[in-house]
PDB file with one MODEL, atoms N, CA, C and O in Angstrom:
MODEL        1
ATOM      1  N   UNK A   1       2.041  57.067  40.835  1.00  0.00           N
ATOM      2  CA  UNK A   1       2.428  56.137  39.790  1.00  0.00           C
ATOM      3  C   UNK A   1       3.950  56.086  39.703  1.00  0.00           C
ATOM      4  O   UNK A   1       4.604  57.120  39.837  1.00  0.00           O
ATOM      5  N   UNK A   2       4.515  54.931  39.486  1.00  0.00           N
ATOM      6  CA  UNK A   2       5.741  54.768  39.475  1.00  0.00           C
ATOM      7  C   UNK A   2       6.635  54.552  37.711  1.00  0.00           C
ATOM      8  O   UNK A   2       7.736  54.109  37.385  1.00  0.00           O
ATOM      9  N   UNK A   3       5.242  55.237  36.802  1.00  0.00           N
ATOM     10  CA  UNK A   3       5.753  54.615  35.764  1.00  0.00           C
ATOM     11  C   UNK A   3       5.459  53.738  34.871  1.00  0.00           C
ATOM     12  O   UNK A   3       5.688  53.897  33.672  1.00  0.00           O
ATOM     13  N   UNK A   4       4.731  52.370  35.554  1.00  0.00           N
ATOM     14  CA  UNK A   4       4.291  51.241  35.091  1.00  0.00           C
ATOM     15  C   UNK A   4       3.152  51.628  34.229  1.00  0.00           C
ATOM     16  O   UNK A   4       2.916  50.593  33.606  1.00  0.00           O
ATOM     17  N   UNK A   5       2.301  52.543  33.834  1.00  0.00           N
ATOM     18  CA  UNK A   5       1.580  52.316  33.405  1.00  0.00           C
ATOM     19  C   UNK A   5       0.289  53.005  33.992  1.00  0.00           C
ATOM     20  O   UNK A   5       0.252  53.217  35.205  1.00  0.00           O
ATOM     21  N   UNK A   6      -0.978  53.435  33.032  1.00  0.00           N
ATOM     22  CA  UNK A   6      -2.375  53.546  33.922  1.00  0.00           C
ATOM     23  C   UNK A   6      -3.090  53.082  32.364  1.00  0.00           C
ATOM     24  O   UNK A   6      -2.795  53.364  31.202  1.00  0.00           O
ATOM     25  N   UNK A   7      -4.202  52.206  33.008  1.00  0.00           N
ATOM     26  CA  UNK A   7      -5.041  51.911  31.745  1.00  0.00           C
ATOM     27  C   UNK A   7      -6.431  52.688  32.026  1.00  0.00           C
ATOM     28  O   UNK A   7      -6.688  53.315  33.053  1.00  0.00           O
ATOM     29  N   UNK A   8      -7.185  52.536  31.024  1.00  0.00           N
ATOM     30  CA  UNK A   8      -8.688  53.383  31.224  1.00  0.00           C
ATOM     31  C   UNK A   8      -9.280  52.669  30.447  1.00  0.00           C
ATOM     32  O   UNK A   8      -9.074  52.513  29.244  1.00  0.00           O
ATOM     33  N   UNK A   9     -10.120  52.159  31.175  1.00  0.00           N
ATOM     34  CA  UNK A   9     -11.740  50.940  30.529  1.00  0.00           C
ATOM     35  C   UNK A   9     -13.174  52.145  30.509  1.00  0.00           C
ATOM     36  O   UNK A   9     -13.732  52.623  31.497  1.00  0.00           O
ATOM     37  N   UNK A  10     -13.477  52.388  29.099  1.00  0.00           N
ATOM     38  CA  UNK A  10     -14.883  53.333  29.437  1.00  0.00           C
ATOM     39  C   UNK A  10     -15.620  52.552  28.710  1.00  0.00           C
ATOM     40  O   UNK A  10     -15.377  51.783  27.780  1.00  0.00           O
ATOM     41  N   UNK A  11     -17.150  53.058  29.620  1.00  0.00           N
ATOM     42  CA  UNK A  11     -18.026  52.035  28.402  1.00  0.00           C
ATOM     43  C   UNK A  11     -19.030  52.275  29.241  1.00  0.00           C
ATOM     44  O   UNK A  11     -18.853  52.526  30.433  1.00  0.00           O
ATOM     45  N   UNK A  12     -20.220  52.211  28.646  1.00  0.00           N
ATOM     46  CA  UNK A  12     -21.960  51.807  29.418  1.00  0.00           C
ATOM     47  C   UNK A  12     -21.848  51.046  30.192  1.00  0.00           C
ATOM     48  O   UNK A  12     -22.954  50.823  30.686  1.00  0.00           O
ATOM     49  N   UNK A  13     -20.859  50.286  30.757  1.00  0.00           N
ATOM     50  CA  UNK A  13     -21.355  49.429  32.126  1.00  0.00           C
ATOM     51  C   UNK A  13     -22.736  48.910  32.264  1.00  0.00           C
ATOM     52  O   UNK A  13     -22.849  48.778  33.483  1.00  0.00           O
ATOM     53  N   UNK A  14     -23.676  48.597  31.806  1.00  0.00           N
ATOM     54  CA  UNK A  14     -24.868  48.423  31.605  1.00  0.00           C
ATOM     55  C   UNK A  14     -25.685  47.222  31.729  1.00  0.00           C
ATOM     56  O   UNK A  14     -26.870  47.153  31.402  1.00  0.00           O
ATOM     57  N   UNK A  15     -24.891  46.157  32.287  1.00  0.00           N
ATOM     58  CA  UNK A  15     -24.043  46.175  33.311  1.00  0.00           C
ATOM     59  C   UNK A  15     -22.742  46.046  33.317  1.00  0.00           C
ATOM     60  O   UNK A  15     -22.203  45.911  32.218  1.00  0.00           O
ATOM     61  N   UNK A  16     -22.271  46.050  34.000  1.00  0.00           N
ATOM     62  CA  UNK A  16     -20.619  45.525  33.784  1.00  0.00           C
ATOM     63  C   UNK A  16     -20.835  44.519  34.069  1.00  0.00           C
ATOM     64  O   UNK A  16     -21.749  44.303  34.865  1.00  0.00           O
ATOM     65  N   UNK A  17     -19.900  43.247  33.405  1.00  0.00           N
ATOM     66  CA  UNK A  17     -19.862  41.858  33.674  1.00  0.00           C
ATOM     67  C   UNK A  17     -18.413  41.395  33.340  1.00  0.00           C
ATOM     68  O   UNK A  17     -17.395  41.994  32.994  1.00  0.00           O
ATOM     69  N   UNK A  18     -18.822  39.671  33.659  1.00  0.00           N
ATOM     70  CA  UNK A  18     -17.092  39.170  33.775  1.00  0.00           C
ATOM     71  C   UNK A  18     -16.155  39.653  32.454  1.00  0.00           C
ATOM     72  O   UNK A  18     -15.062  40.111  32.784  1.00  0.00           O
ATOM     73  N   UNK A  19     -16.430  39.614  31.015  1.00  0.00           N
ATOM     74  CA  UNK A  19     -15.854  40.304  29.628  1.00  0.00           C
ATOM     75  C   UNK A  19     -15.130  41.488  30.326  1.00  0.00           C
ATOM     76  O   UNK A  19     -13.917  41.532  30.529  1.00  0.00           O
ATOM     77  N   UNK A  20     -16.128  42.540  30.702  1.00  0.00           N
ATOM     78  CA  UNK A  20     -15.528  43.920  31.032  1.00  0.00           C
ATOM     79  C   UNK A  20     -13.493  43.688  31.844  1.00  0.00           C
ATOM     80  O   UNK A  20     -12.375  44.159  31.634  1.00  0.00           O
ATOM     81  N   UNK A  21     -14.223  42.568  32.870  1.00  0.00           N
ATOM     82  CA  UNK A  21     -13.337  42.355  34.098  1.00  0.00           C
ATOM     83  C   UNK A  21     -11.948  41.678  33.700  1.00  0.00           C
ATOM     84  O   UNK A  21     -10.831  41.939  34.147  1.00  0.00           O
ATOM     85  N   UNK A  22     -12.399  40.530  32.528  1.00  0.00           N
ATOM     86  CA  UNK A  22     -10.804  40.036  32.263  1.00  0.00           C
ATOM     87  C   UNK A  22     -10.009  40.330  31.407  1.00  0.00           C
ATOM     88  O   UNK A  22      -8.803  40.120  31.534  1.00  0.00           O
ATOM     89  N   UNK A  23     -10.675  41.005  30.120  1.00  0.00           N
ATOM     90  CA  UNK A  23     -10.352  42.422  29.126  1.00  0.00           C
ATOM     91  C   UNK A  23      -8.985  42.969  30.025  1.00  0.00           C
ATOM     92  O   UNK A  23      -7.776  42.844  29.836  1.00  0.00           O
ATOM     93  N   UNK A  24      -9.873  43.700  31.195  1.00  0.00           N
ATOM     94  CA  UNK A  24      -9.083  44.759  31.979  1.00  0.00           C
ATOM     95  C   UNK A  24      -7.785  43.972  32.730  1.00  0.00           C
ATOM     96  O   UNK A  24      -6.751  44.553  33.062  1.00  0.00           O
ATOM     97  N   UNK A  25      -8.014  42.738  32.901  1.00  0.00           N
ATOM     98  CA  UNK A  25      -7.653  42.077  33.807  1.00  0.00           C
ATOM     99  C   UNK A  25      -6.288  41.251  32.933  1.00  0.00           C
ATOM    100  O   UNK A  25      -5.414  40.664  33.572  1.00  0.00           O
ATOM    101  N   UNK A  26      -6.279  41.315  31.504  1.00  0.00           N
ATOM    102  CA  UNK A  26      -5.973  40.294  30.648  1.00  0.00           C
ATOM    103  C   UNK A  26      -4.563  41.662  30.137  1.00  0.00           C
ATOM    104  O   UNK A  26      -3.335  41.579  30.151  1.00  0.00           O
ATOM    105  N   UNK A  27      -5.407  42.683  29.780  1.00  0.00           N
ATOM    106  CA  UNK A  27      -4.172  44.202  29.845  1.00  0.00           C
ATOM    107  C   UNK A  27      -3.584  44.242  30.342  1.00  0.00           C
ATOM    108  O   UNK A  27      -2.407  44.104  30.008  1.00  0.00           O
ATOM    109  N   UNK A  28      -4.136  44.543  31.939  1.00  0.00           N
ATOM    110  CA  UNK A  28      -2.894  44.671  33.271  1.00  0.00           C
ATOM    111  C   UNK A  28      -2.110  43.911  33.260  1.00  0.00           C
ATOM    112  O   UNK A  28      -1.054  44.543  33.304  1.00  0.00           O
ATOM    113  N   UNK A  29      -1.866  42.690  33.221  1.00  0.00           N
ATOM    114  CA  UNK A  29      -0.975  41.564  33.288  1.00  0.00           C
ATOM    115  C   UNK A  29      -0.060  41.654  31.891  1.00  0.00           C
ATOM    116  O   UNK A  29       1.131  41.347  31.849  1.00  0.00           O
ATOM    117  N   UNK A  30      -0.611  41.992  31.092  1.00  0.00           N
ATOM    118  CA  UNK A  30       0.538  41.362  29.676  1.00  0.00           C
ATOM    119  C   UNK A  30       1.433  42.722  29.727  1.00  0.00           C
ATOM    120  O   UNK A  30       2.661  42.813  29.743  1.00  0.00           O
ATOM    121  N   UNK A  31       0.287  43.923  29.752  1.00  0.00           N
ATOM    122  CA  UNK A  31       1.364  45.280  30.257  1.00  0.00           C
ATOM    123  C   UNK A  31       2.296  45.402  31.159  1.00  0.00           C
ATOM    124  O   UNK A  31       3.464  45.720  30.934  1.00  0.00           O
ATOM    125  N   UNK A  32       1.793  45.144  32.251  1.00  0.00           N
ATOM    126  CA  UNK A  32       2.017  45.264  33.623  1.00  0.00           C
ATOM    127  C   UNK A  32       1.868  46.670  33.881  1.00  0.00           C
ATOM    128  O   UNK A  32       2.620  47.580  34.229  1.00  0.00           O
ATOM    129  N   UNK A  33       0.659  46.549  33.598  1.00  0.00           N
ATOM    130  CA  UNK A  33      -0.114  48.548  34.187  1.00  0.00           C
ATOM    131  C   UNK A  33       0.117  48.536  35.500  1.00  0.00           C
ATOM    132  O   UNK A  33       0.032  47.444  36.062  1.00  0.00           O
ATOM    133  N   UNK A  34       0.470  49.760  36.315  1.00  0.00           N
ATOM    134  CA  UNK A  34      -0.398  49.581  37.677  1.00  0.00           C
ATOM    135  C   UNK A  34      -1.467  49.725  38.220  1.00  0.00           C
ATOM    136  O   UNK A  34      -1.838  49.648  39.391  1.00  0.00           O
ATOM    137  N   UNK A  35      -1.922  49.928  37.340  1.00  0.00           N
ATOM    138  CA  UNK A  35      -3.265  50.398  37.741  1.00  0.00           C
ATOM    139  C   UNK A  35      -4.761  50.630  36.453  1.00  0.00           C
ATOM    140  O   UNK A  35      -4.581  51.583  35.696  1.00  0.00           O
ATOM    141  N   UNK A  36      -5.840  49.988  36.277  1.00  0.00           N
ATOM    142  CA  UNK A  36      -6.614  50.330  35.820  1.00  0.00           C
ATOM    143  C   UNK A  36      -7.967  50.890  36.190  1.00  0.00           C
ATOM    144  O   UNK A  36      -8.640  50.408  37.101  1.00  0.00           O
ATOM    145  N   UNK A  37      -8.443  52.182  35.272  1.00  0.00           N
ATOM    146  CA  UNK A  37      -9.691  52.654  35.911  1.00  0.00           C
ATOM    147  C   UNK A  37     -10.325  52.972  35.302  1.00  0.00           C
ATOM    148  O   UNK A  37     -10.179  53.764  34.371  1.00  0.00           O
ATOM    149  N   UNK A  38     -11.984  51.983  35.968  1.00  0.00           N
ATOM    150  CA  UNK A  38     -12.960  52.159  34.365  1.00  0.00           C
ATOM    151  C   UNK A  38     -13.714  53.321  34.940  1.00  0.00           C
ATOM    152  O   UNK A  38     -13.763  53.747  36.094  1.00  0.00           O
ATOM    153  N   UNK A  39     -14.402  53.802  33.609  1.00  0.00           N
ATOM    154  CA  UNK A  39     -15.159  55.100  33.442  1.00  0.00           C
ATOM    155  C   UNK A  39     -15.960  54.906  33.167  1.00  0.00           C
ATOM    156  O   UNK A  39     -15.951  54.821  31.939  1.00  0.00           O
ATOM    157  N   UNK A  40     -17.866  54.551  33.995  1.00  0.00           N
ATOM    158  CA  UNK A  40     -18.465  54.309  33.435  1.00  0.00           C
ATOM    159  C   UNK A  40     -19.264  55.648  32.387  1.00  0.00           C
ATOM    160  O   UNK A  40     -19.553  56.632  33.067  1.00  0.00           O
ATOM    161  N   UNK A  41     -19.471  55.720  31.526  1.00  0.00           N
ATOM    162  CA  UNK A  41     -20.196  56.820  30.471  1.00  0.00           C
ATOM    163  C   UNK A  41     -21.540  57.495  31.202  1.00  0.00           C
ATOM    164  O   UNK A  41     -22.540  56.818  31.445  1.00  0.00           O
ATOM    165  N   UNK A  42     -21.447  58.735  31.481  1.00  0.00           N
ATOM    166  CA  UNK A  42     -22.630  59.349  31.753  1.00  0.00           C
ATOM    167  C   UNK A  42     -23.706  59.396  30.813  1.00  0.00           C
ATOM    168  O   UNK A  42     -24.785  59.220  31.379  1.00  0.00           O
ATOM    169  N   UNK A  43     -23.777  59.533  29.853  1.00  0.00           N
ATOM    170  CA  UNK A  43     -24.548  59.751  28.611  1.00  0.00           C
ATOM    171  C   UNK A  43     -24.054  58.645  27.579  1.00  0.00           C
ATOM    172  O   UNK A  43     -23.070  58.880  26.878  1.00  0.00           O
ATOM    173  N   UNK A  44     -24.766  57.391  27.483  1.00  0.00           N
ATOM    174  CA  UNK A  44     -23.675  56.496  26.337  1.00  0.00           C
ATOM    175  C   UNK A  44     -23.888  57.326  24.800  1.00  0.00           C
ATOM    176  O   UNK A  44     -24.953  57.752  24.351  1.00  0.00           O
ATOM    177  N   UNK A  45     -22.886  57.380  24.336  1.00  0.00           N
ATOM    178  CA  UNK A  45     -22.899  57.960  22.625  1.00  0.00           C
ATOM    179  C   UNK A  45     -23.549  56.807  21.746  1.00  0.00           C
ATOM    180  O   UNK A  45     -23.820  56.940  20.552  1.00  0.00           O
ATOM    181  N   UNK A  46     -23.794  55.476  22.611  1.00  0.00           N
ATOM    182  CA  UNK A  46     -24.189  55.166  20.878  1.00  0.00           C
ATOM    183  C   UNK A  46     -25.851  54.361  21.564  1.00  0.00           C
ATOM    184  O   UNK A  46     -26.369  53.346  21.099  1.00  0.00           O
ATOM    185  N   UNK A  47     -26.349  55.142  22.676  1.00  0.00           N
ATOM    186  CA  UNK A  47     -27.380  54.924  23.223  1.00  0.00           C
ATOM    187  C   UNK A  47     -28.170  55.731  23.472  1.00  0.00           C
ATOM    188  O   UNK A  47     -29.016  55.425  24.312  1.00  0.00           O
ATOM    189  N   UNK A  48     -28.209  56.731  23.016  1.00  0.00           N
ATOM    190  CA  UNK A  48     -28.848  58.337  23.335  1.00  0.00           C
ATOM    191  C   UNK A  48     -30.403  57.968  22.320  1.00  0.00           C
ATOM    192  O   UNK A  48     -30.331  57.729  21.114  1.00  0.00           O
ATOM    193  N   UNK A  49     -31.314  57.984  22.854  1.00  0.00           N
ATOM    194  CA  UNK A  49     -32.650  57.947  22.474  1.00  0.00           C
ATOM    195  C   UNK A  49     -33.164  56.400  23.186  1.00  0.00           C
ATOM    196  O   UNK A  49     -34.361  56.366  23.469  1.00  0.00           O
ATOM    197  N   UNK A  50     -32.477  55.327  23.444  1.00  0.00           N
ATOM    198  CA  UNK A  50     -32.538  54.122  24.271  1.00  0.00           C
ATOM    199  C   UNK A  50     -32.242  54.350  25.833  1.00  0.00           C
ATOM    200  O   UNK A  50     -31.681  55.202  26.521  1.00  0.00           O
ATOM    201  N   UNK A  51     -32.926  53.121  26.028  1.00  0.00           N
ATOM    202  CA  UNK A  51     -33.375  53.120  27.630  1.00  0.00           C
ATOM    203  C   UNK A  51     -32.291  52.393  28.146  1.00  0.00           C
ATOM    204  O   UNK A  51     -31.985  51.273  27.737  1.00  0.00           O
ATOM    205  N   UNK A  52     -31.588  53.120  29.206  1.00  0.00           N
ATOM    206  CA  UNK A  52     -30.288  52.144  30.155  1.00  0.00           C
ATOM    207  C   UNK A  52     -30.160  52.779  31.487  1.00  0.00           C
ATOM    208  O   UNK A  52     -30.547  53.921  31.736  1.00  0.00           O
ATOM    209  N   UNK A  53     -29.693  52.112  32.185  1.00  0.00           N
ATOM    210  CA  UNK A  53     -29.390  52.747  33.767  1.00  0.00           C
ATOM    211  C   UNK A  53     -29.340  53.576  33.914  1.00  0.00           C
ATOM    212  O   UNK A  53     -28.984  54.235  32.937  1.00  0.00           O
ATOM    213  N   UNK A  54     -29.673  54.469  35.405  1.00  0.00           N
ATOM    214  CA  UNK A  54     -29.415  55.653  35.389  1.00  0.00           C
ATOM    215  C   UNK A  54     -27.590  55.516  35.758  1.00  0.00           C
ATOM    216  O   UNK A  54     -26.949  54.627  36.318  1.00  0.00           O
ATOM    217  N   UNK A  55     -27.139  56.966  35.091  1.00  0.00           N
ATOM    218  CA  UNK A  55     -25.544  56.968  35.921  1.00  0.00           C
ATOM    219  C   UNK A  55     -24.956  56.305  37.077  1.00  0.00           C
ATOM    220  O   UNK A  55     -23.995  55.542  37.167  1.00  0.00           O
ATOM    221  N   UNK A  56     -25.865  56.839  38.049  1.00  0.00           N
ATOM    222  CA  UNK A  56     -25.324  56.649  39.431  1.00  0.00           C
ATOM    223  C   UNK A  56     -25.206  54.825  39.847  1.00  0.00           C
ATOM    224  O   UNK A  56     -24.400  54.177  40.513  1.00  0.00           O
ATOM    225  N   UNK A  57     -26.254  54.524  39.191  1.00  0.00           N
ATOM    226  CA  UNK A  57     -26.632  52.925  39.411  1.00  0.00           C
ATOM    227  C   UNK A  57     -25.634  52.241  38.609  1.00  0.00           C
ATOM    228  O   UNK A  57     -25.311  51.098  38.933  1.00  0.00           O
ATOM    229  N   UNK A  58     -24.982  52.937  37.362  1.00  0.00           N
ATOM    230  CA  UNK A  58     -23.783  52.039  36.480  1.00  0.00           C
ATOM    231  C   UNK A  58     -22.718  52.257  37.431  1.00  0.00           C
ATOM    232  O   UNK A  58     -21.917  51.324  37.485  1.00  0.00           O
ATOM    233  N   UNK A  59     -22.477  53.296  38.244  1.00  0.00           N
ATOM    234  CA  UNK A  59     -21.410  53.953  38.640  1.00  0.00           C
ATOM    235  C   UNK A  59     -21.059  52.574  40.095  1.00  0.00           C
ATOM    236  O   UNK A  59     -20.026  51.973  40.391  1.00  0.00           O
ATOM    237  N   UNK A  60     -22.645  52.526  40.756  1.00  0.00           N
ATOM    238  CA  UNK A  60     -22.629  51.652  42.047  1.00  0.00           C
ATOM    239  C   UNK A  60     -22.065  50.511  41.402  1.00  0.00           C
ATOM    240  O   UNK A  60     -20.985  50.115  41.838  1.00  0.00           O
ATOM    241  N   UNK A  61     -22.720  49.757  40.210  1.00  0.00           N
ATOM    242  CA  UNK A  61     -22.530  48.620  39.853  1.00  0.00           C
ATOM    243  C   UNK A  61     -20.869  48.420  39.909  1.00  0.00           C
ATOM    244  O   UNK A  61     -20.389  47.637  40.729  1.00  0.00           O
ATOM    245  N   UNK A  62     -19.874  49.310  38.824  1.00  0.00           N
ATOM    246  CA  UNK A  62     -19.030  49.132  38.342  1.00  0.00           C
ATOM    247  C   UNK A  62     -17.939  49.049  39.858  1.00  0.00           C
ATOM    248  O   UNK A  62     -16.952  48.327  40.002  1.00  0.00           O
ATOM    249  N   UNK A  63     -18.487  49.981  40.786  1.00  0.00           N
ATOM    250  CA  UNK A  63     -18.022  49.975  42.030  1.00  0.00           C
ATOM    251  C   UNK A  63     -17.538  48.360  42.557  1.00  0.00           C
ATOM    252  O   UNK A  63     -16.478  47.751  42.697  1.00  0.00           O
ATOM    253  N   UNK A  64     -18.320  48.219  42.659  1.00  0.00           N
ATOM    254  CA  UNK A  64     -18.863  46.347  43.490  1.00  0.00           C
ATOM    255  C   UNK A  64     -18.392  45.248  42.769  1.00  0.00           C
ATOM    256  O   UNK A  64     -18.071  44.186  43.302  1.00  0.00           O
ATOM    257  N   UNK A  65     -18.330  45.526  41.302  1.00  0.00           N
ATOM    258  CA  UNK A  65     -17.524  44.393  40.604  1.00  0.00           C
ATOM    259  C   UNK A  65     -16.087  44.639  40.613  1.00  0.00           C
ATOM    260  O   UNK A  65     -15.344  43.659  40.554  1.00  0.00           O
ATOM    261  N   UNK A  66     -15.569  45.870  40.680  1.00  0.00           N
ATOM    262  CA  UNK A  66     -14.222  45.931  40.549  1.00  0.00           C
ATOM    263  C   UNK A  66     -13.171  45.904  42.186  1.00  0.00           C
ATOM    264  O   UNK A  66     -11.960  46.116  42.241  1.00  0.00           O
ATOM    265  N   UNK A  67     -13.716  45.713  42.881  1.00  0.00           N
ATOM    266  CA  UNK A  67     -13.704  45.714  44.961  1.00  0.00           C
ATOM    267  C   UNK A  67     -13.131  44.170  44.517  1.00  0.00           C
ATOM    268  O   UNK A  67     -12.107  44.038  45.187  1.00  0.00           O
ATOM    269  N   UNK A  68     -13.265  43.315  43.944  1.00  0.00           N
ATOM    270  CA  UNK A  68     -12.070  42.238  44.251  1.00  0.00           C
ATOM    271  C   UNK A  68     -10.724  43.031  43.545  1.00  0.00           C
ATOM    272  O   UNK A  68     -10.138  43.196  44.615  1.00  0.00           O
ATOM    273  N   UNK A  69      -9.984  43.522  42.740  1.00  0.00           N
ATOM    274  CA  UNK A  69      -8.950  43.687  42.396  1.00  0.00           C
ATOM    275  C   UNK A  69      -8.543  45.078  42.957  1.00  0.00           C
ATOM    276  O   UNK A  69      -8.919  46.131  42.442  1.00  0.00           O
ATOM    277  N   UNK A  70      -7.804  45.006  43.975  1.00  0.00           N
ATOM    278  CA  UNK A  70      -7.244  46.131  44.146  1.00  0.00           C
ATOM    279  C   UNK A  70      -6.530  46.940  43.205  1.00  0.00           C
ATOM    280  O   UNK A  70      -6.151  48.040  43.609  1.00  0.00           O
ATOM    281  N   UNK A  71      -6.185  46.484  41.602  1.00  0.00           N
ATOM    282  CA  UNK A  71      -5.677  47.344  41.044  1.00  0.00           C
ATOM    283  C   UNK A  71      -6.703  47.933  39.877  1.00  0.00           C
ATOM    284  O   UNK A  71      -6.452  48.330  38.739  1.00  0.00           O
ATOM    285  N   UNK A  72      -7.918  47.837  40.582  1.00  0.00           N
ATOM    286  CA  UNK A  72      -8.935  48.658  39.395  1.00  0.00           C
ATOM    287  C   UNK A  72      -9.559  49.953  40.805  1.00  0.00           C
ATOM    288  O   UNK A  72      -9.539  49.969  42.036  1.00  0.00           O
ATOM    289  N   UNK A  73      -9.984  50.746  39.860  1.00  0.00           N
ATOM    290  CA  UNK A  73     -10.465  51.915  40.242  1.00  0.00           C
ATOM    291  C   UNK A  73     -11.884  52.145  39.760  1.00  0.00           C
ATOM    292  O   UNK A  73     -12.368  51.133  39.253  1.00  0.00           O
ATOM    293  N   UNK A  74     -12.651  53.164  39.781  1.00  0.00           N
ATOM    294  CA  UNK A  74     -13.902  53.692  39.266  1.00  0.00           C
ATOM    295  C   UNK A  74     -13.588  54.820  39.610  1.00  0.00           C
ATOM    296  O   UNK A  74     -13.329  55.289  40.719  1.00  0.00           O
ATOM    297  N   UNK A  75     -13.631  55.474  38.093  1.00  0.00           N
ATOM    298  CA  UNK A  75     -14.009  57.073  38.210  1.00  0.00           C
ATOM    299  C   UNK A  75     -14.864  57.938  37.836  1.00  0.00           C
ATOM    300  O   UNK A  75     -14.634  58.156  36.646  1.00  0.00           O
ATOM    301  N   UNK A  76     -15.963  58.726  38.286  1.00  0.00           N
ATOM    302  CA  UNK A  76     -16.859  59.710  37.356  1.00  0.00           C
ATOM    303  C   UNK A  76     -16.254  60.665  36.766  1.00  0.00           C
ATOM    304  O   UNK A  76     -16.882  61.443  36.048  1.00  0.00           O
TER     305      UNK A  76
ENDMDL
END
């Protein structure tokens, strides 16, 4: 990092969709982050007794939507 910035998007991904993407996308630019990286939630806090993806499958998802912008990441 040079400084500019790191942002962090967390959330159920459940799925992730375009909202998630220009949110992140709408930050980076007015900031000028270098970099943002979403986190999808292993356990969501406000979903615990409800039915949602398993981890790994939010984790693939969030993967594949964020592969157009080279300045997003995915991290577990």
């Amino acid at each position: 990092m040079t400084g500019k910035g790191l942002g962090i998007l967390g959330g159920t991904f459940d799925p992730i969709h375009i909202g998630h993407l220009r949110i992140a996308e709408a930050v980076y630019e007015r900031i000028a982050l270098e970099q943002i990286i979403f986190i999808p939630a292993f356990v969501p806090p406000h979903k615990v007794g409800q039915d949602y993806a398993p981890a790994e499958h939010r984790y693939a998802m969030t993967e594949l939507a964020v592969k157009p912008y080279p300045h997003f990441t995915v991290s577990d």
